[in-house]
C-alpha atoms as an extended CHARMM CRD file, in Angstrom:
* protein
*
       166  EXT
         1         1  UNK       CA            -89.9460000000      -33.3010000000      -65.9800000000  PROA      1               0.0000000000
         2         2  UNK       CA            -88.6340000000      -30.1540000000      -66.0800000000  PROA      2               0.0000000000
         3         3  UNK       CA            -90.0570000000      -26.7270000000      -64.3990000000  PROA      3               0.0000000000
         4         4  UNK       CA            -90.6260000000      -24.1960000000      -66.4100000000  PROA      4               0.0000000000
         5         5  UNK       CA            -89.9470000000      -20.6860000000      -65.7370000000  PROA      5               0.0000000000
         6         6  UNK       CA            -92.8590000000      -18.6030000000      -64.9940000000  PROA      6               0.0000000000
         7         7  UNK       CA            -93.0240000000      -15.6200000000      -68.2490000000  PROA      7               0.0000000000
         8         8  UNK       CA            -92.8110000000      -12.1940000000      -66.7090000000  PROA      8               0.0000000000
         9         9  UNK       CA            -96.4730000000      -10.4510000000      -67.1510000000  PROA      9               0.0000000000
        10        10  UNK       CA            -96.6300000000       -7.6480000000      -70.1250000000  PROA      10              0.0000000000
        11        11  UNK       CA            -97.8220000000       -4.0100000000      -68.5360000000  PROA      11              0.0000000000
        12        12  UNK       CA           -101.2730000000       -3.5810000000      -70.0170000000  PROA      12              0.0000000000
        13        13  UNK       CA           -100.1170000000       -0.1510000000      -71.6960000000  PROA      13              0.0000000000
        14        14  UNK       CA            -97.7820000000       -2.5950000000      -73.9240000000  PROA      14              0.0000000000
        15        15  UNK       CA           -100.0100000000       -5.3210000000      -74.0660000000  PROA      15              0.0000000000
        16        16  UNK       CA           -101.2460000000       -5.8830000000      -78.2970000000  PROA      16              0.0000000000
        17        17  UNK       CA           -104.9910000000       -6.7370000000      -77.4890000000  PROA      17              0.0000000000
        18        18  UNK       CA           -105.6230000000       -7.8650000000      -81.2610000000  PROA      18              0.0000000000
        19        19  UNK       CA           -106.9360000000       -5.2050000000      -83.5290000000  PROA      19              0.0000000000
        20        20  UNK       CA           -107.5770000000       -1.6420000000      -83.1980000000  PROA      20              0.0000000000
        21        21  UNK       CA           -110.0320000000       -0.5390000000      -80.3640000000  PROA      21              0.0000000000
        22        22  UNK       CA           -112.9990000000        1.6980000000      -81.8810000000  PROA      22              0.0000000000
        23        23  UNK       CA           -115.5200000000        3.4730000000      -79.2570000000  PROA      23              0.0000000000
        24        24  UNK       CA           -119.0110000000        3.0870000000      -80.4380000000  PROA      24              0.0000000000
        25        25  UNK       CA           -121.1790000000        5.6910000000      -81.6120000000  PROA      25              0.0000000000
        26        26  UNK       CA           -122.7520000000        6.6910000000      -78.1210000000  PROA      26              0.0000000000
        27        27  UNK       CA           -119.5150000000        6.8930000000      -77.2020000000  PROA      27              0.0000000000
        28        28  UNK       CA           -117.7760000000        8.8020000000      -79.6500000000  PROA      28              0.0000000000
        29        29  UNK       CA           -121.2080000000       11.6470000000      -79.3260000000  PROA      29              0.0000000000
        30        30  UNK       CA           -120.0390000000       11.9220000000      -75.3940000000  PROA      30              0.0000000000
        31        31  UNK       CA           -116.4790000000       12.4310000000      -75.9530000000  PROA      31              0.0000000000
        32        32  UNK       CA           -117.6330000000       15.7050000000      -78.5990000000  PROA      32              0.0000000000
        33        33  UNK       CA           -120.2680000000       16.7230000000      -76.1890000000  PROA      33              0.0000000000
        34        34  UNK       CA           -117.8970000000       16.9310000000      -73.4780000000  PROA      34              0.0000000000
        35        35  UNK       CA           -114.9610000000       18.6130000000      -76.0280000000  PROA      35              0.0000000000
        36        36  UNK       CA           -118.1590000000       20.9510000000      -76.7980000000  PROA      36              0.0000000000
        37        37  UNK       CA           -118.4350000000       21.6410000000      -73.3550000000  PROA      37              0.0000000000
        38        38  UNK       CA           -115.2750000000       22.6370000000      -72.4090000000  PROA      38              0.0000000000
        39        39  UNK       CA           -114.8250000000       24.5080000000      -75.1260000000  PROA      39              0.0000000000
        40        40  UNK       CA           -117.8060000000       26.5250000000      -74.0240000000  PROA      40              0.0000000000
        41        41  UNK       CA           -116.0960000000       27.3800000000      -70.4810000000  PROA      41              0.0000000000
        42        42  UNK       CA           -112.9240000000       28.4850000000      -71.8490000000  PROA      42              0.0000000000
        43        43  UNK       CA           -114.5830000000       30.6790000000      -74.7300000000  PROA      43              0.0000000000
        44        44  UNK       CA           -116.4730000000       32.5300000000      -72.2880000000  PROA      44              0.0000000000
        45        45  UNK       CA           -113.1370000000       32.8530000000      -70.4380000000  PROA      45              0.0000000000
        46        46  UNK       CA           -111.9770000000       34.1540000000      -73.4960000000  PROA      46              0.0000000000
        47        47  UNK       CA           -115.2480000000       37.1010000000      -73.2150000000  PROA      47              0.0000000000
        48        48  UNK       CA           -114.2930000000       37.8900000000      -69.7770000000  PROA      48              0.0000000000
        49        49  UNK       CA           -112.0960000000       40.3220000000      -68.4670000000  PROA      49              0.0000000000
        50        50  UNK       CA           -109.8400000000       38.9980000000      -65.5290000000  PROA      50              0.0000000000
        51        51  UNK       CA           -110.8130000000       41.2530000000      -62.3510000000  PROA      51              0.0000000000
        52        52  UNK       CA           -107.2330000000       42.4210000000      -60.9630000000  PROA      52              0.0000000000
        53        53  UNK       CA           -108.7030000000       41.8960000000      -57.1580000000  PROA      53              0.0000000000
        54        54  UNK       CA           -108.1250000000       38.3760000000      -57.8580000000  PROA      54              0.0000000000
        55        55  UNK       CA           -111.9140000000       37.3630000000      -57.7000000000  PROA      55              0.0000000000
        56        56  UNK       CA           -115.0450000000       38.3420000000      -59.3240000000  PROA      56              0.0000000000
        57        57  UNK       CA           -114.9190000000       37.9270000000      -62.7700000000  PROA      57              0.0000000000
        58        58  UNK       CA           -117.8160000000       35.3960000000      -62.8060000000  PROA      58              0.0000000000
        59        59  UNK       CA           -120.1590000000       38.9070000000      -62.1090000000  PROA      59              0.0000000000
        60        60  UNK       CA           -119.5070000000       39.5480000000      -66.1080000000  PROA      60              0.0000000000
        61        61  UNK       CA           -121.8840000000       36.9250000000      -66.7970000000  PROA      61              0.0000000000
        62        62  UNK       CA           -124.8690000000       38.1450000000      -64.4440000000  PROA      62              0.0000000000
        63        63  UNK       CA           -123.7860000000       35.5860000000      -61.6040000000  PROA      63              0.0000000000
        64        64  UNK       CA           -124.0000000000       37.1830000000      -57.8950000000  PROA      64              0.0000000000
        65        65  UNK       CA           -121.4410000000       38.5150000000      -55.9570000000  PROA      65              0.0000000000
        66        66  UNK       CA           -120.0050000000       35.8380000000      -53.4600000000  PROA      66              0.0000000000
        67        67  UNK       CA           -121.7040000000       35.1760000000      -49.8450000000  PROA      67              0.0000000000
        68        68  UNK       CA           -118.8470000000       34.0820000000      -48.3400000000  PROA      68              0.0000000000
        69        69  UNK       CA           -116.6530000000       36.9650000000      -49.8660000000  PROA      69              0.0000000000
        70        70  UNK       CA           -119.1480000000       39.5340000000      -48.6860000000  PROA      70              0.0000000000
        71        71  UNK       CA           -118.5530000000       38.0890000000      -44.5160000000  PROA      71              0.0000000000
        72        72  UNK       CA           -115.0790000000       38.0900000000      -45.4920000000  PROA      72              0.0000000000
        73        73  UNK       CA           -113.7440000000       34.8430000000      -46.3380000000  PROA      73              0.0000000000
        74        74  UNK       CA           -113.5320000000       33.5180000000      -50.0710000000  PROA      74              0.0000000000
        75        75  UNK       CA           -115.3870000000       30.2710000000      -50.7300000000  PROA      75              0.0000000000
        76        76  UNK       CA           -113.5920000000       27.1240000000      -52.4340000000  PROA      76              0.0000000000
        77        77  UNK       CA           -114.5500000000       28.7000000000      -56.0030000000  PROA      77              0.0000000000
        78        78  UNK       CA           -113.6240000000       32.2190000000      -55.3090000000  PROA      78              0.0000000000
        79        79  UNK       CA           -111.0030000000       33.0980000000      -58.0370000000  PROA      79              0.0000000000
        80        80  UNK       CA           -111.8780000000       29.9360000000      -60.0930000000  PROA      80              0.0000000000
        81        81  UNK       CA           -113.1650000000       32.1800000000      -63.0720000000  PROA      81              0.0000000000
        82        82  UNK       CA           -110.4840000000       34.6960000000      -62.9180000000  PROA      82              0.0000000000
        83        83  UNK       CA           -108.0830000000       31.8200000000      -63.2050000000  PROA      83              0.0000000000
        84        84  UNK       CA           -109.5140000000       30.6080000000      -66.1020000000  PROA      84              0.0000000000
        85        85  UNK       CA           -109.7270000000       34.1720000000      -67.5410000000  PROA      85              0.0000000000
        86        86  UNK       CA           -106.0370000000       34.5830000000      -67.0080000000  PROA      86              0.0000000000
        87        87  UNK       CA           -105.4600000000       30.8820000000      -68.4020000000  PROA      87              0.0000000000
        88        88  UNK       CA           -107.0050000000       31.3790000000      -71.8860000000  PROA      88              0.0000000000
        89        89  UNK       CA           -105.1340000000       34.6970000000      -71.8860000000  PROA      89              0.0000000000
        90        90  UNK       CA           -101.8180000000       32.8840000000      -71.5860000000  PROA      90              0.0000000000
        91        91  UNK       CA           -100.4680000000       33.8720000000      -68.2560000000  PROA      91              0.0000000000
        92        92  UNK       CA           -100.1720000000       30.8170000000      -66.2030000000  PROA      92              0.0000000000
        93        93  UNK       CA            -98.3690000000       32.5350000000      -63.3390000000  PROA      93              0.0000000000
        94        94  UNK       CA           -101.3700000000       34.7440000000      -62.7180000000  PROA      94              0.0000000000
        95        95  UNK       CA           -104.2310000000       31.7940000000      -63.0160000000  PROA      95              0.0000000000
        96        96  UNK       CA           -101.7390000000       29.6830000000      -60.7840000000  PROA      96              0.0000000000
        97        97  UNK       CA           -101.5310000000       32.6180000000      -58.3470000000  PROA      97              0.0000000000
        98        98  UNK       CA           -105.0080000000       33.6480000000      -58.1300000000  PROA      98              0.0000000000
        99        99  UNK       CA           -106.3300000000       30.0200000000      -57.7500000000  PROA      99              0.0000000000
       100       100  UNK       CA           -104.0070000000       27.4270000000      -58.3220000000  PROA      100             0.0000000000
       101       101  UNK       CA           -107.2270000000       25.0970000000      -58.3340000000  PROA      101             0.0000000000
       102       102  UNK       CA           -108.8970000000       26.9540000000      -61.4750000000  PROA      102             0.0000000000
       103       103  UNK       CA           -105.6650000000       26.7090000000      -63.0930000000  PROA      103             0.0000000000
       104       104  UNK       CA           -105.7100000000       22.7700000000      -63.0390000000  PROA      104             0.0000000000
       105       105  UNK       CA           -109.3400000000       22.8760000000      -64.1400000000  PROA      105             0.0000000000
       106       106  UNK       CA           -108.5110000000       24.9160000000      -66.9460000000  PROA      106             0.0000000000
       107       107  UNK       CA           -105.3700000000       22.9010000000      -68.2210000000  PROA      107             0.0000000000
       108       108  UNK       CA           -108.1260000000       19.5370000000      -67.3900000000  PROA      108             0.0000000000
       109       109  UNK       CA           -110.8190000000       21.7520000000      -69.4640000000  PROA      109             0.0000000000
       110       110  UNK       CA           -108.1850000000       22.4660000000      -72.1940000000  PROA      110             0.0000000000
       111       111  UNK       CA           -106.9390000000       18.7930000000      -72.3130000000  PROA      111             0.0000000000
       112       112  UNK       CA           -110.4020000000       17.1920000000      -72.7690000000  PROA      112             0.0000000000
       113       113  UNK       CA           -111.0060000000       19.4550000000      -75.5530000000  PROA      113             0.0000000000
       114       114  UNK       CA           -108.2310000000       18.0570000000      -77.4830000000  PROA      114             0.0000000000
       115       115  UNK       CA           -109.3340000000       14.2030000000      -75.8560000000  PROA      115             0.0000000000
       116       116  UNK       CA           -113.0660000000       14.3590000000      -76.4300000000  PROA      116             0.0000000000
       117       117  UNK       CA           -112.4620000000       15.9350000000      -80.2760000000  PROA      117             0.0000000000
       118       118  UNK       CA           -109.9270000000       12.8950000000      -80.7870000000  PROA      118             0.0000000000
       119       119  UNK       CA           -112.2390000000       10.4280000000      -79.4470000000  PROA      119             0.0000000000
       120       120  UNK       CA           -114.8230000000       11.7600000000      -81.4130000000  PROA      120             0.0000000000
       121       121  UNK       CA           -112.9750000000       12.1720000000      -84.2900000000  PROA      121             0.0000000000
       122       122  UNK       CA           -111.3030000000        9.1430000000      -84.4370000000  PROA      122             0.0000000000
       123       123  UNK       CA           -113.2300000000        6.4430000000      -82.2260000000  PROA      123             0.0000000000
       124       124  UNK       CA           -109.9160000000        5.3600000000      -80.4060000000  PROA      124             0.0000000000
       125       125  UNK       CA           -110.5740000000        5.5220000000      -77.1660000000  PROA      125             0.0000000000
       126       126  UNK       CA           -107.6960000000        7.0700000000      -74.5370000000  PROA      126             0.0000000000
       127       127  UNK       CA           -109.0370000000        4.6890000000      -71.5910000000  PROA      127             0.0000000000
       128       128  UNK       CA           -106.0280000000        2.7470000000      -71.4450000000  PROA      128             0.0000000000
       129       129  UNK       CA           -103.8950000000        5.5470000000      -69.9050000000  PROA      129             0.0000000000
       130       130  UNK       CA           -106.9840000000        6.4400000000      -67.6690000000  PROA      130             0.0000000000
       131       131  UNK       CA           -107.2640000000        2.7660000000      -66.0570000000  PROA      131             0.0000000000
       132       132  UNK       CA           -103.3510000000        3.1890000000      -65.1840000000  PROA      132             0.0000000000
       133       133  UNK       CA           -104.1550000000        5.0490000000      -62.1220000000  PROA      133             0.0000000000
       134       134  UNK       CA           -106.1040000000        4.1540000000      -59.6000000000  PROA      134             0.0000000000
       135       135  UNK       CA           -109.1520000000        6.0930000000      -59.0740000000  PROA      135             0.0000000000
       136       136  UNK       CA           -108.7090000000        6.2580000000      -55.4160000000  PROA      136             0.0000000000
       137       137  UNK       CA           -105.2800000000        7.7300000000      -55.8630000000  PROA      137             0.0000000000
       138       138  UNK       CA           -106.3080000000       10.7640000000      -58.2450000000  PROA      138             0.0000000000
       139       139  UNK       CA           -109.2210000000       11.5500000000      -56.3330000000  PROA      139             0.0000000000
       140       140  UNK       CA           -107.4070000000       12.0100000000      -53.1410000000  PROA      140             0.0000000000
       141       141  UNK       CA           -104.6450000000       13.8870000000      -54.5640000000  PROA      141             0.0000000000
       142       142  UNK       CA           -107.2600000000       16.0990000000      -56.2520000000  PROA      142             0.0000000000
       143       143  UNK       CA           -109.4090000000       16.8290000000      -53.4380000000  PROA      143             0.0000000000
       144       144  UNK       CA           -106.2910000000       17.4050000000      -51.1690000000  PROA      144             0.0000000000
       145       145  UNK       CA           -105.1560000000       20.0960000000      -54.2490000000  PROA      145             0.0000000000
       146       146  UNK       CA           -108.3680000000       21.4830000000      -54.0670000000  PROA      146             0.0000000000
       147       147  UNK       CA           -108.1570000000       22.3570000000      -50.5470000000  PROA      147             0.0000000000
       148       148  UNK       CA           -104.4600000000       23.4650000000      -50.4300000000  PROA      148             0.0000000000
       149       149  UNK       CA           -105.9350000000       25.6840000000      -53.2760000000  PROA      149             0.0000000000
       150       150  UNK       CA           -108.1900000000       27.0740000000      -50.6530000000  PROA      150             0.0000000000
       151       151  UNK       CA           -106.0740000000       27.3540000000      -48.2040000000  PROA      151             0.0000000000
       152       152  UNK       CA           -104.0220000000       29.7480000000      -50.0520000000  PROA      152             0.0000000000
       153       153  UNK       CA           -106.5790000000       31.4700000000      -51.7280000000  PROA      153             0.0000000000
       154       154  UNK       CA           -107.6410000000       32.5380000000      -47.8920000000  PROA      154             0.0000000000
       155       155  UNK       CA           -104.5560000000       33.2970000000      -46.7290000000  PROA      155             0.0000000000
       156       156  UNK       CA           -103.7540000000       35.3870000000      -49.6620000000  PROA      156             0.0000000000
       157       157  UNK       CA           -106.9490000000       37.1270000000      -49.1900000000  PROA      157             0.0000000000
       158       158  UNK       CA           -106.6890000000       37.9930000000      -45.7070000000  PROA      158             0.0000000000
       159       159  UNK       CA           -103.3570000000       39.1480000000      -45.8330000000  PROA      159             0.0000000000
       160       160  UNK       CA           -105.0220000000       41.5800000000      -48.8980000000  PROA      160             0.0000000000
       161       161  UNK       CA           -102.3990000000       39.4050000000      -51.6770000000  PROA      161             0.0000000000
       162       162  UNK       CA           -104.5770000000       37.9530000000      -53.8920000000  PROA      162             0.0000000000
       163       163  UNK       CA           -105.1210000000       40.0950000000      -56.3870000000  PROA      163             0.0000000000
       164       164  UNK       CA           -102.9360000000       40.2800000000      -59.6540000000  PROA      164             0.0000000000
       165       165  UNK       CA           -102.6330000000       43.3870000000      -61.9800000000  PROA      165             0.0000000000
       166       166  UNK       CA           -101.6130000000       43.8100000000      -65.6290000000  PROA      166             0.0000000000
């Protein structure tokens, strides 16, 4: 009797499965109502002028000025729809720089356009590359972004920075 050598195991990105994977209908109506979504936040980007004080723009589509802006401190969105607004308009360096958090929801918002209209579109669905990181480690590194986001949207504000002009 001989032992046999144990076979190496095949990543599951390079694993063949056996035919093509199709997402069923319910599926393939999510992934185009969430591309239809998204598109909807960056077109109204699109219709709204960045406000060069680095905050505010959100006031262009009858939404109240910020609480926490008005005692002096910006909240964890302030900036978020100026950063878009400067995102659709091409200049990354001013949505990264006004709030480097709206900029990654805008590039996310822009990327699951393009996803959800393929998914849709197609029926092959992209979860593969999704299940290839584990959930716990995006979400931390997200919500850690997210607050370093904050952090230097305050400190940019209080030291009277964190605006960006044309």
């Amino acid at each position: 009797m001989t032992d046999a050598a144990p076979t190496p195991e095949i990543p599951r990105l390079y694993a063949y499965r056996g035919g093509r994977a199709v997402a069923p209908p319910t599926a393939r109506a999510f992934a185009l109502l969430v591309a239809g979504g998204c598109l909807a936040v960056l077109l109204t980007a699109v219709r709204l002028p960045p406000n060069p004080a680095g905050y505010g723009s959100h006031r262009g589509i009858g939404l109240p000025s910020c609480a926490w802006m008005e005692r002096g401190v910006p909240c964890p969105a302030c900036g978020m729809t100026t950063s878009f607004s400067w995102f659709v308009r091409g200049n990354l360096p001013a949505s990264i720089y006004v709030q480097p958090m709206g900029a990654a929801l805008a590039a996310a918002a822009a990327a699951c356009v393009w996803g959800g209209l393929y998914v849709g579109l197609t029926g092959r669905p992209v979860y593969r590359l999704v299940h290839l990181l584990p959930a716990r480690a995006w979400l931390v590194g997200l919500l850690g972004f997210g607050l370093a986001a904050w952090g230097w949207k305050v400190f940019a504000h209080l030291h009277g920075i964190d605006g960006w002009s044309t």
